[in-house]
N, C-alpha and C positions, 0 to 999 in steps of 0.2 A: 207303589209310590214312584213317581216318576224324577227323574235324577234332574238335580237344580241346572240349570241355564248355567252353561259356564261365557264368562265374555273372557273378551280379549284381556289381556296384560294391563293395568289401569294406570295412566299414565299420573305424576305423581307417587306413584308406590314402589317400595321394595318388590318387584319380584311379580309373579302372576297371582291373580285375589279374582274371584268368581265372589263379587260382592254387589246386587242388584240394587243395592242404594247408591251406587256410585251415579254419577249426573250424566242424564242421557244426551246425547245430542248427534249430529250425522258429520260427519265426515267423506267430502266429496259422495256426495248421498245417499252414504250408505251408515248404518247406525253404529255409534260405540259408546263406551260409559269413560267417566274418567273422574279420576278422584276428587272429589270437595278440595278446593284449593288450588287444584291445574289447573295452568296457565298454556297462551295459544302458541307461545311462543315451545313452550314442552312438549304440547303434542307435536309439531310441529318436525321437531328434531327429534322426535319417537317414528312418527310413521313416514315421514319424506322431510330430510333432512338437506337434500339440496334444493326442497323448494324456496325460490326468488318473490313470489308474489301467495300473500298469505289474505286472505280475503274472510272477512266474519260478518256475516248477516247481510252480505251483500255489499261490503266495504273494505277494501284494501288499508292493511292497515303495516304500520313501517314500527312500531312502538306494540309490547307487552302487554296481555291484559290478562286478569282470570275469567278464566270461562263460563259460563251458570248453564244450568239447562233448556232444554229445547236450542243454542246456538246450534248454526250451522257453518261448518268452515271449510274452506276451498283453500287446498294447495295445489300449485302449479309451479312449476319448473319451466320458465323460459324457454321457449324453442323446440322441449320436447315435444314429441307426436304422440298422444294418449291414444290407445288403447281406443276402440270402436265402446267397449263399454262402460268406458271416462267420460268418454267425448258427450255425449248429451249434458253431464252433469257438470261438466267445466262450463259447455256453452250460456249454462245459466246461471252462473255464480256468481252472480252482480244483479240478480231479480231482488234478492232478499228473501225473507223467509216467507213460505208460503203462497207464494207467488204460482211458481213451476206448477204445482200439483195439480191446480184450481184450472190452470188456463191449458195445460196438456189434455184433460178431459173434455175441451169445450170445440165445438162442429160450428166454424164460421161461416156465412155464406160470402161471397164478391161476385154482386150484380153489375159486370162490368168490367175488364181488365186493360183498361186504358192509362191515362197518366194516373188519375185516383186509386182506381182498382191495384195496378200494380205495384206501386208507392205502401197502400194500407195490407195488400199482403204480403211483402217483402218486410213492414215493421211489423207484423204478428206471425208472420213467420220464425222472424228473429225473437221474438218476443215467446217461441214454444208453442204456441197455438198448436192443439194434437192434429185439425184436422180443418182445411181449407177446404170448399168447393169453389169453384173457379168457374165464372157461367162471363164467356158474350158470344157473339156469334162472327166478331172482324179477324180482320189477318193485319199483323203487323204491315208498316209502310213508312217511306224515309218521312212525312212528316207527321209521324207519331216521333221521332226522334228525339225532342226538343224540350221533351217534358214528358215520357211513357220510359220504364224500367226495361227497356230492350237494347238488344243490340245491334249493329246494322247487319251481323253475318244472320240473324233471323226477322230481316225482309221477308216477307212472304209468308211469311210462318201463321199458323193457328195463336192467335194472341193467349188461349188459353195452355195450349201447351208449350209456347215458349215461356210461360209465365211460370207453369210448372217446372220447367228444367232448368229455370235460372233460383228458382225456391230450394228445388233439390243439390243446388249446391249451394245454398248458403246452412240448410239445416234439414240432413237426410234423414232427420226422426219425423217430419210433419208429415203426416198423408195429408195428399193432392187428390181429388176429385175434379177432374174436369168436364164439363158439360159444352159444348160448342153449337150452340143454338143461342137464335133470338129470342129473346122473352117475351110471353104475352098475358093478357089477363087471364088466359085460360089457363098456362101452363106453369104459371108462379105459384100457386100452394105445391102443387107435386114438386116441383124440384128445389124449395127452400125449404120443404117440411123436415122436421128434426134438426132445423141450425138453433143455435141459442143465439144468434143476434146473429142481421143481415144487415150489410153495408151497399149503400146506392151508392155506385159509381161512376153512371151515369156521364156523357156530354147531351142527349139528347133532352131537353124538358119534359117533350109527349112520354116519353119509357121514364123520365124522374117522377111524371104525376102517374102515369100506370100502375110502377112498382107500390107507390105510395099508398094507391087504391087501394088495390091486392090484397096489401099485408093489412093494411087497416080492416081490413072487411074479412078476410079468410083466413089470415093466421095473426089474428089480436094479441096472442102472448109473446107473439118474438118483436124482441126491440130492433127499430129500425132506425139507424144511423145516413139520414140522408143529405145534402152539400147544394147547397145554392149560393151563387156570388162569389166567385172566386178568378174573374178572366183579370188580365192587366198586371199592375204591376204597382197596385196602390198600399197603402200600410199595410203592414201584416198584422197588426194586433187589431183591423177592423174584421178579420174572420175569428169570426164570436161560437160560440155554443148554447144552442138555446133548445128546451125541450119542448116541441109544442103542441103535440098531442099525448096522449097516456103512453103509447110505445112508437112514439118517433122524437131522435130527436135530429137539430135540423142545425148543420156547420157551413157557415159563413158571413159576407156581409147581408146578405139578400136583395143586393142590389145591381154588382158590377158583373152582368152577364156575358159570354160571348159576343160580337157582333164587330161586322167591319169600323180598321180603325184598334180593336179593343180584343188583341187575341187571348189563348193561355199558353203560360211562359214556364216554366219548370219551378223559380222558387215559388213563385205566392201556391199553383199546385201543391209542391210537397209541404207546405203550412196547413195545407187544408188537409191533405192526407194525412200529416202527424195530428192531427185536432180528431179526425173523425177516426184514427185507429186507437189514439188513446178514450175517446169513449167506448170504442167496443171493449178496449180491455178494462176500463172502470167497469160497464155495466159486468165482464164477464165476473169481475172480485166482487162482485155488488156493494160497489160504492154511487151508486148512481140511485139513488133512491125517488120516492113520491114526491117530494117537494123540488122540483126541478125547474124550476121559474114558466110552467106550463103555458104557452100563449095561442090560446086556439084561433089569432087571425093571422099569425106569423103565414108567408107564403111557405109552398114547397116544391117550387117548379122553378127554372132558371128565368130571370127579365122580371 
């Protein structure tokens, strides 16, 4: 017979209790039980008691509660410097439950690392995404400046691997895949194959309607997150989300394209990049389901 699972000291209790009905739940992400009736503020001052910000289910919280099973709670200590094997789990302690697991498992593609591209992998970066591919074929230049996630001392640089070294210091757990080639219809299933959802990043329309081809025609099951109408400097609540084929769907006005007179400007960009990263990470929870206001004569190309 094999000897019972002893757990830790159960917080509410006299003393140490190896009692498997106690209420399961993780602690900075790692699992512990604690008694029916423990409260966050007792674990709290049981396992880090000079922690300043106590966080449950993804909420900071300043007031007492009892606990139940499945919560998840994050203690941090201001200032201090965790541990290389905290640090991923502090980084995400404001997802909420269930979040991390789901989106660390998922192979994003970015067709593109310009102002969109590197805008939407710098918030799924942050957001855990286990693993970016990073696909253009430019090199940074002062006016990508204005509106592109670079810096001036990476002038000159490979767009996709400045993109990577500026990801790898925001969150050193995400593998980078970089690809530094142009895209073509030939060469788009082999190097998006195995992504769960690909993001158009695109400034070109001819490579917006290409990719769109592509994926439509040879890789039908990955959803594709594509951006028309975003140049200028006009409302932000007119860049919409619409889905308008089975596995596309399509963020912006679709109207206000690039053209002299009518540039792109950094905010209304990063509107469009937080609209088109937050669908990849819907689709990645699958909350983006079949009923998606589908409209098959919606354009998909910029103008």
């Amino acid at each position: 017979m094999k000897p019972p699972v002893q757990f830790p000291p159960e917080i509410g209790t006299e003393g140490p209790r190896a009692d498997a009905e106690g209420l399961p739940l993780r602690v900075n992400e790692r699992p512990h039980r604690v008694a029916p009736g423990a409260t966050l503020f007792q674990l709290r001052d049981r396992l880090k008691p000079d922690a300043d910000v106590v966080i449950l289910n993804g909420f900071p919280l300043a007031e007492d509660r009892p606990l139940a099973a499945g919560d998840e709670v994050v203690l941090i200590r201001r200032g201090e410097v965790p541990s290389p094997e905290e640090l991923e789990s502090l980084m995400v302690a404001r997802h909420g439950p269930g979040v991390h697991a789901r989106v660390k498992a998922a192979r994003v593609g970015i067709a593109g690392c310009g102002g969109l591209g590197s805008a939407v992998a710098i918030a799924l970066a942050r957001t855990g995404v286990g693993h970016l591919l990073l696909v253009d074929f430019d090199v940074v230049e002062p006016s990508n400046l204005n509106r592109q996630q670079f810096f001036i001392d990476q002038i000159g640089l490979p767009k996709v691997d400045a993109l990577r070294d500026n990801l790898l210091r925001m969150n050193p757990y995400v593998r980078t895949e970089t690809r530094n080639l142009r895209l073509t219809a030939r060469n788009i299933p082999e190097t998006f194959a195995g992504c769960h959802v690909i993001a158009e990043c695109f400034d070109d329309p001819t490579m917006k309607r290409d990719l769109t081809v592509a994926v439509r025609r040879d890789l039908p099951t990955i959803p594709l997150v594509t951006v028309s109408g975003i140049a200028g400097y006009g409302p932000a609540d007119s860049i919409r989300v619409r889905r308008i084929f089975r596995n596309v769907w399509l963020v912006g006005d679709t109207e206000t394209a690039a053209a002299p007179g009518r540039g792109l400007l950094a905010p209304r960009v990063a509107v469009a990049a937080g609209q088109q990263a937050n669908v990849v990470l819907r689709l990645l929870l699958g909350e983006e389901g079949e009923g998606s206001g589908r409209r098959e004569s919606d354009p998909v190309e910029e103008g």
